[in-house]
Every structure is written in structure tokens, then in C-alpha cells.
C-alpha positions as CSV (number, residue, x, y, z in Angstrom):
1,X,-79.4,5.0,-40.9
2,X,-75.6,4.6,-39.9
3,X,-75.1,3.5,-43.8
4,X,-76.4,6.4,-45.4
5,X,-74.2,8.9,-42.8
6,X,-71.2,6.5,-44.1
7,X,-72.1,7.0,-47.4
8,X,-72.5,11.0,-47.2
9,X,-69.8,11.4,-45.5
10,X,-67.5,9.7,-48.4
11,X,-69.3,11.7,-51.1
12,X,-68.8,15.0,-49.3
13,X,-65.1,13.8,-49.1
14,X,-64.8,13.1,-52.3
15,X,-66.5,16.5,-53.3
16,X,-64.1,18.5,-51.5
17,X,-61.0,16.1,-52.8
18,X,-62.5,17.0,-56.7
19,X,-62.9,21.0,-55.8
20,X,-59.4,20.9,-54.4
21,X,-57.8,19.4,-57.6
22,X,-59.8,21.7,-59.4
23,X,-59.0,25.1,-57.7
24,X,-55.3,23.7,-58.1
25,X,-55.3,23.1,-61.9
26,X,-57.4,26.5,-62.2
27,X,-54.7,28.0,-59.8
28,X,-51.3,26.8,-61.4
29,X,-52.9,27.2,-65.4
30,X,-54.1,30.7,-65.1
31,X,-51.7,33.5,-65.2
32,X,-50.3,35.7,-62.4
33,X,-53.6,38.4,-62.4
34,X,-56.4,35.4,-62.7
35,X,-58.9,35.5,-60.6
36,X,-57.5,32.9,-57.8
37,X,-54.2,34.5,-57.5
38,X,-56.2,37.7,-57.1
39,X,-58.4,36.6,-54.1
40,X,-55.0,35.1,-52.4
41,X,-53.1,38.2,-52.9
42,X,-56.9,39.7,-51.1
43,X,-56.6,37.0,-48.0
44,X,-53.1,37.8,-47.4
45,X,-53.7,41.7,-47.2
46,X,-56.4,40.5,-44.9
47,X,-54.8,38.0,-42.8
48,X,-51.5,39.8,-42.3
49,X,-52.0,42.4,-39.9
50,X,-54.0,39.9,-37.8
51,X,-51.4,37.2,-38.0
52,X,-48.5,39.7,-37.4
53,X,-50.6,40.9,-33.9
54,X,-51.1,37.6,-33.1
55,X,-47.3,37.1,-33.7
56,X,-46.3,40.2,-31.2
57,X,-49.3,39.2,-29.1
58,X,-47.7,35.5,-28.6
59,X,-43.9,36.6,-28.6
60,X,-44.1,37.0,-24.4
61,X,-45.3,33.4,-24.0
62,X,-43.0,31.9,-26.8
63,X,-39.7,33.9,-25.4
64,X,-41.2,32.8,-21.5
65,X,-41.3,28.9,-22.6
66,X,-38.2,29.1,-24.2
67,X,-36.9,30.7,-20.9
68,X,-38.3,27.9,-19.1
69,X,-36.9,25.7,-21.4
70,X,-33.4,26.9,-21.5
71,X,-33.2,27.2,-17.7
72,X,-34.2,23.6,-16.8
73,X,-31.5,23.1,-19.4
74,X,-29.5,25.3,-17.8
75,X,-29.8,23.5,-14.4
76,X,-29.4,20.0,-15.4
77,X,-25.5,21.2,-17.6
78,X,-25.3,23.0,-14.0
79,X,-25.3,19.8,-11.8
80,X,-23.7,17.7,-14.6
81,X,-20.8,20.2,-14.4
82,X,-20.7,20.4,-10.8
83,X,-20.6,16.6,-10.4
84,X,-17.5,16.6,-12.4
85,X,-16.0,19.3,-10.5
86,X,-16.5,17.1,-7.4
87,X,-15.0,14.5,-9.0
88,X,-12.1,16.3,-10.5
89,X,-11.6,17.2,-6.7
90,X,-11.4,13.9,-5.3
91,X,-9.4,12.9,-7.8
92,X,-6.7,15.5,-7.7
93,X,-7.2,15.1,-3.7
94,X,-6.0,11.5,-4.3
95,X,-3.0,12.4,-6.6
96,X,-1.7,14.6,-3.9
97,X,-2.1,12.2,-1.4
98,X,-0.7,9.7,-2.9
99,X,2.2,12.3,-4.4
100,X,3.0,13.1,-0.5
101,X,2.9,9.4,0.5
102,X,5.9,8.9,-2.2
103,X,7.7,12.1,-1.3
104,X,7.6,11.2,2.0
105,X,8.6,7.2,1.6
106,X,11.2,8.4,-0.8
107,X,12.9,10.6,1.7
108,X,13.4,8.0,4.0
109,X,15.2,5.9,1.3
110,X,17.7,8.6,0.4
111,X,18.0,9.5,4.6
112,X,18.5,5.7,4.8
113,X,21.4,5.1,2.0
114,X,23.1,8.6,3.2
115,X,23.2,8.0,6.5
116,X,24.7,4.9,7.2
117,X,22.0,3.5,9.2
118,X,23.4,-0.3,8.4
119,X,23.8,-0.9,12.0
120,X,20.2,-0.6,12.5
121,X,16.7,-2.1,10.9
122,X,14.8,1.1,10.2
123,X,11.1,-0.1,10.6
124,X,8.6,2.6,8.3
125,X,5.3,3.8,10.5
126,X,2.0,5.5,10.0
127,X,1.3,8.8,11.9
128,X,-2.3,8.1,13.4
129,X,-2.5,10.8,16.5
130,X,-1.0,14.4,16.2
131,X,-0.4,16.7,19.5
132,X,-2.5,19.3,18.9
133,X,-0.4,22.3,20.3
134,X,3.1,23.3,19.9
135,X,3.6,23.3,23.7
136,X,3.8,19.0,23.8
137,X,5.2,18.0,20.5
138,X,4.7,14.6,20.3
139,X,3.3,11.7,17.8
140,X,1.7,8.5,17.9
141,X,2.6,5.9,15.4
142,X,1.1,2.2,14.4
143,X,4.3,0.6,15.1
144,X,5.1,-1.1,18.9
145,X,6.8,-3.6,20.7
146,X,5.7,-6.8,18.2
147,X,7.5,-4.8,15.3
148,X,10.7,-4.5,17.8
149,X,10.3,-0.8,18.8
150,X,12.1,0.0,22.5
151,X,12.3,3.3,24.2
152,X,14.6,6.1,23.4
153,X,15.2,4.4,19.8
154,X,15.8,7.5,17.4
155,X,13.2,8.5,14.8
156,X,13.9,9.6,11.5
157,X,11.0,11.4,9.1
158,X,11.5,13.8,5.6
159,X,15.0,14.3,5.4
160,X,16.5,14.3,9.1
161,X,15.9,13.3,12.5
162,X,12.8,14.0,14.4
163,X,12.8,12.7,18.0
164,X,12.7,9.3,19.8
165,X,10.2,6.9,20.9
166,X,9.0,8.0,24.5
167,X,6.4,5.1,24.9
168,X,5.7,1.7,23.4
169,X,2.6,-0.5,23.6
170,X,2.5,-3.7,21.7
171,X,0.8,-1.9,18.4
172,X,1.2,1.5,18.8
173,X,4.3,4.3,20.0
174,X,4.9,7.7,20.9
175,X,7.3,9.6,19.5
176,X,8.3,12.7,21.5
177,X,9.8,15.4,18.7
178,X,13.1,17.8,18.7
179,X,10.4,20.5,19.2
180,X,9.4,18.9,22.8
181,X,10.3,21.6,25.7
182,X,11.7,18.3,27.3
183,X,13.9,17.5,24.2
184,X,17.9,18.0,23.7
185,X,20.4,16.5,21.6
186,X,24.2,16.6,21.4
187,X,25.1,18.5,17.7
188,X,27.8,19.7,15.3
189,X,27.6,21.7,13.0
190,X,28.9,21.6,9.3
191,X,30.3,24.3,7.0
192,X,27.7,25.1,4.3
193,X,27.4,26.6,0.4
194,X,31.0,26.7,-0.8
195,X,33.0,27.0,2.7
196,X,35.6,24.5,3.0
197,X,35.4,21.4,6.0
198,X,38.1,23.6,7.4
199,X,36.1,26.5,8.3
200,X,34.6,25.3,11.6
201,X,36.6,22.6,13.9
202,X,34.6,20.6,16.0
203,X,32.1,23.0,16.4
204,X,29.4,21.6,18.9
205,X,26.6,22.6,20.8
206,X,23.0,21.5,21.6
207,X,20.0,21.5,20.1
208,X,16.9,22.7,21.9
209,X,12.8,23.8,21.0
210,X,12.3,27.6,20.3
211,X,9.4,27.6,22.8
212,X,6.1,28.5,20.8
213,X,7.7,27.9,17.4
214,X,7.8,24.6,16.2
215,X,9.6,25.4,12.9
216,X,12.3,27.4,15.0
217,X,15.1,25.3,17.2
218,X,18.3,26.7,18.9
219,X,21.9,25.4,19.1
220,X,23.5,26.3,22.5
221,X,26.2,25.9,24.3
222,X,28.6,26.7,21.0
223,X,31.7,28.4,21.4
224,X,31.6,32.2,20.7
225,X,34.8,31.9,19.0
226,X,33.6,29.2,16.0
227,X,32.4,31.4,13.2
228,X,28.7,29.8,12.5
229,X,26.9,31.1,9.2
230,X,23.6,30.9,8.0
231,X,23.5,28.1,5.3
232,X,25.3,25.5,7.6
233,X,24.0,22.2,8.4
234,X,23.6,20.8,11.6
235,X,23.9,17.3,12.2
236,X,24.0,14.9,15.5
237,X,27.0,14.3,17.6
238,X,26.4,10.5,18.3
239,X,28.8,9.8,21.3
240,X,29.4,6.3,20.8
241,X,30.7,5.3,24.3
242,X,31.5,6.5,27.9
243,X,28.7,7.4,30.2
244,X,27.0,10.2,27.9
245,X,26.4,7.9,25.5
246,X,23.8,9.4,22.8
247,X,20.7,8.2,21.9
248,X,21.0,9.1,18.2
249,X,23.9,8.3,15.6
250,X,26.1,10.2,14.2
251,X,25.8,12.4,11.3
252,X,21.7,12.2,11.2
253,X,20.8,16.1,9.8
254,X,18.8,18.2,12.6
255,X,18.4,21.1,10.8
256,X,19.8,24.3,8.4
257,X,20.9,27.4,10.2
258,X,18.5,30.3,9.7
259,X,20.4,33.1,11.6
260,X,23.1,34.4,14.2
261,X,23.4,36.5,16.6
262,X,24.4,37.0,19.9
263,X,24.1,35.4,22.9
264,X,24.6,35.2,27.0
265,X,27.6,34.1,28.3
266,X,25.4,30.6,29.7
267,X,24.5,29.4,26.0
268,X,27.1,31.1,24.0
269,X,25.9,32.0,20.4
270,X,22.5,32.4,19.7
271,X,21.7,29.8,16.4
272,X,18.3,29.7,15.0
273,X,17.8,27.0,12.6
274,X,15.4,24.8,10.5
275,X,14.3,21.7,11.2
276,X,15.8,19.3,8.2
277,X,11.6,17.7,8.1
278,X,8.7,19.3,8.0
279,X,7.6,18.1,11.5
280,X,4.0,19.0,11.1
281,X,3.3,17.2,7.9
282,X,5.0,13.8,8.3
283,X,2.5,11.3,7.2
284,X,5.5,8.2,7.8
285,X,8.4,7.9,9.9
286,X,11.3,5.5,10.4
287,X,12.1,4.0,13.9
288,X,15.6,3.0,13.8
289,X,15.3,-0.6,15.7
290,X,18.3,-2.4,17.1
291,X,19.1,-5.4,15.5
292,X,20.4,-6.8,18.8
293,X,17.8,-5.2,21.1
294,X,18.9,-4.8,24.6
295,X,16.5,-6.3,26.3
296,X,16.6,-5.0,29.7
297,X,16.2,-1.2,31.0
298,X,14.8,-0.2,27.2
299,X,12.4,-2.9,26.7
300,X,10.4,-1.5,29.3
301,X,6.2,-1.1,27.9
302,X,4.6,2.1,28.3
303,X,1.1,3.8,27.3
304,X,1.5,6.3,24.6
């Protein structure tokens, strides 16, 4: 039974195979108005207007796949992109970093070879721990007594000087800022621009926190008679010897003069200027160590 279904099913096969070759030699050898190219030309008229419907009738659900399509497309060039962007992030992130890290390390080399800081062994800290107000200006740095750091040692940072160490622990110091209410320190100032040395004699004062502002200091105590201009530089006193001996050398820059303008007869001219660093964006600092350390009233160990 199975044999003879085998065996019909090849012959009708083969029938159909034979009546196709047939209809296509018929097709192809008659002319264009036989018969066969008649009845197409008959199914076509037929056929058209239903496959044309069917064409408008599918076009919703063809444009809605594609749709589908091209949005889950869509999404996955979305989050490709977007992983880039947060890499190109993290990347420039790092650049900058790393761009302040040798700004800020290159300023201390320059501040180091103008300065004439010989005398001393300039030892380069980390900021870890910013104040967090303007009232307290202070910082915390990863350098302590084992890397030879003492009290009152002056502290360099950008391009000038920024304060001195106010508490040591064996790892760690505190560096209280020129913008500390508590802070003072003995100044001169310097002609600026194109003004000759001549222009100001020994023009001093102190320099003192503009309470509130930590980009804003004052120089008091300046004679009303010295002829301070906006443009001058201010720079440290550094009394070498006698019992007001300073803290900081000589000649380290404070800060740029801003403006002028009068003052009471108690702190003479009224000087704003800027600080010569960028106190709230020091990422290292230099503590200017004593070679020969003192090792008595100074080498006393605080918590910062």
C-alpha cells in the first residue's frame, strides 16, 4: 500500500514537472497575443486590485514592525552612545585631574627656585581634610612629625605663601591659612606694572583676613603717605632677628593689590588684595622644614 502512494506520488510529480516545461516552451514560442500570454495579461487584471488592497491593507503592520524594529535599534545605538559619553567623561575627568595635579606641583617648583628657599627642605603634601566655612580657614595635610614637620613652619601652595602649620601628629598636620581670623603676617609691598623700585620705600604693613571673604585680605598699618596702587605685589617682611622674629621668609608673594582707598587713622590705608594661590583649590602644598630643626619649644605634637 505505502509503495503504490510512493509511486503516485512520483508520477504526479513528474506530470506536473512535463506540463510545466510544456506551458514554458508553448509560452516563450508563441507570439505576444497567443493564447498563454493572453490568460496572464487576464490574471494580472484580476489579481491586481486585490494584491494592491492587500498591499494598503498590510502597509500599517509592515510600517508598525519596522517601527519596532528601528526603535530597538534605536535604543541599543542609544546606550552604546551613552556608554561612550560616560566614558569620555571619566576620561576627560582624569585629564583635568591630572592637568591640576601638574599645574599645581609645577608652581611649587617655580615658587621654590624664585624664592630662595635653599635654607630650607620644602617637603610636598596632600590636602586630605578642607574647613568647610570661611570663618576657620584651615587645612589638613598627610605630612607630620616622621617627615620633619614642626609648628609654625611656613606653608607655601600655587604661587605664594599660604599659612603655617598650627598642629602636627606623626602622619598628618594642620595648616592654619592667611585667611584665618587668627592669622597676621609682617608685609611689604612692591612697585608693580612698569613703576620703578623707587616708587614706594620700605613700604610695610600687615596682612590680615577680609572677614567673610576668603579671596579678599587687607594690608594695614601702612603709611598714608606711601603711594600704594593696584597692580603691586605684596610680599613678606621676614625679620630675620631680634625678638619679633617672623615666622615666614623674606620675599615669599602674599598677594596682588586689588584696590585702595581710605582708611582710619588705627590701620592707615585701606589695601584690598589677592591672595598670590588659589587657597580653595590647592590639591598640594609645600611645608618649608628646617634643616636644623629646633628641637625644643617647636617640636611640640599636637592633634590637628
Amino acid at each position: 500500500m505505502y509503495d503504490k502512494k510512493v509511486r503516485r506520488r512520483r508520477a504526479a510529480v513528474a506530470l506536473l514537472v512535463a506540463l510545466s516545461l510544456l506551458l514554458l516552451t508553448a509560452y516563450f514560442g508563441e507570439s505576444y497575443g497567443g493564447a498563454l500570454h493572453s490568460l496572464q495579461r487576464g490574471v494580472l487584471t484580476v489579481l491586481a486590485p486585490i494584491q494592491d488592497g492587500a498591499s494598503k491593507a498590510l502597509k500599517p503592520f509592515r510600517d508598525a514592525i519596522g517601527w519596532f524594529g528601528d526603535t530597538l535599534h534605536a535604543a541599543s545605538q542609544r546606550d552604546k552612545l551613552e556608554k561612550q559619553v560616560i566614558q569620555l567623561q571619566q576620561q576627560l575627568i582624569q585629564a583635568k585631574a591630572e592637568a591640576a595635579t601638574h599645574v599645581d606641583l609645577g608652581n611649587l617648583a617655580s615658587l621654590d627656585q624664585g624664592s630662595s628657599l635653599d635654607q630650607y627642605q620644602p617637603v610636598t603634601a596632600r590636602v586630605i581634610v578642607r574647613s568647610p566655612t570661611v570663618w576657620f580657614a584651615t587645612l589638613e595635610v598627610d605630612k607630620g612629625s616622621g617627615d620633619g614637620v614642626r609648628l609654625d613652619q611656613p606653608v607655601v601652595g600655587g604661587l605664594g605663601l599660604i599659612g603655617r602649620v598650627s598642629a602636627v601628629t606623626s602622619n598628618a598636620s594642620q595648616v592654619t591659612l592667611i585667611t584665618d581670623h587668627t592669622s597676621g603676617v609682617s608685609a611689604r609691598v612692591l612697585p608693580g606694572g612698569d613703576r620703578p623700585a623707587s616708587a614706594l620705600r620700605s613700604t610695610t604693613g600687615v596682612v590680615r583676613p577680609s572677614v567673610g571673604d576668603p579671596n579678599d585680605l587687607l594690608l594695614e598699618y601702612v603709611d598714608p603717605s606711601e603711594k600704594v596702587e593696584p597692580g603691586d605685589y605684596v610680599v613678606t617682611a621676614g625679620s630675620s632677628s631680634g625678638p619679633l622674629e617672623s615666622l615666614f621668609p623674606p620675599n615669599l608673594p602674599i598677594g596682588q593689590v586689588t584696590r585702595v582707598g581710605s582708611g582710619d587713622a588705627d590701620v592707615g590705608q585701606n589695601i584690598h588684595l589677592s591672595p598670590a594661590a588659589d587657597l580653595q583649590a590647592l590639591e598640594f602644598v609645600q611645608i618649608l622644614t628646617d634643616p636644623h630643626p629646633d628641637l625644643g619649644a617647636r617640636a611640640q605634637v599636637g592633634a590637628p
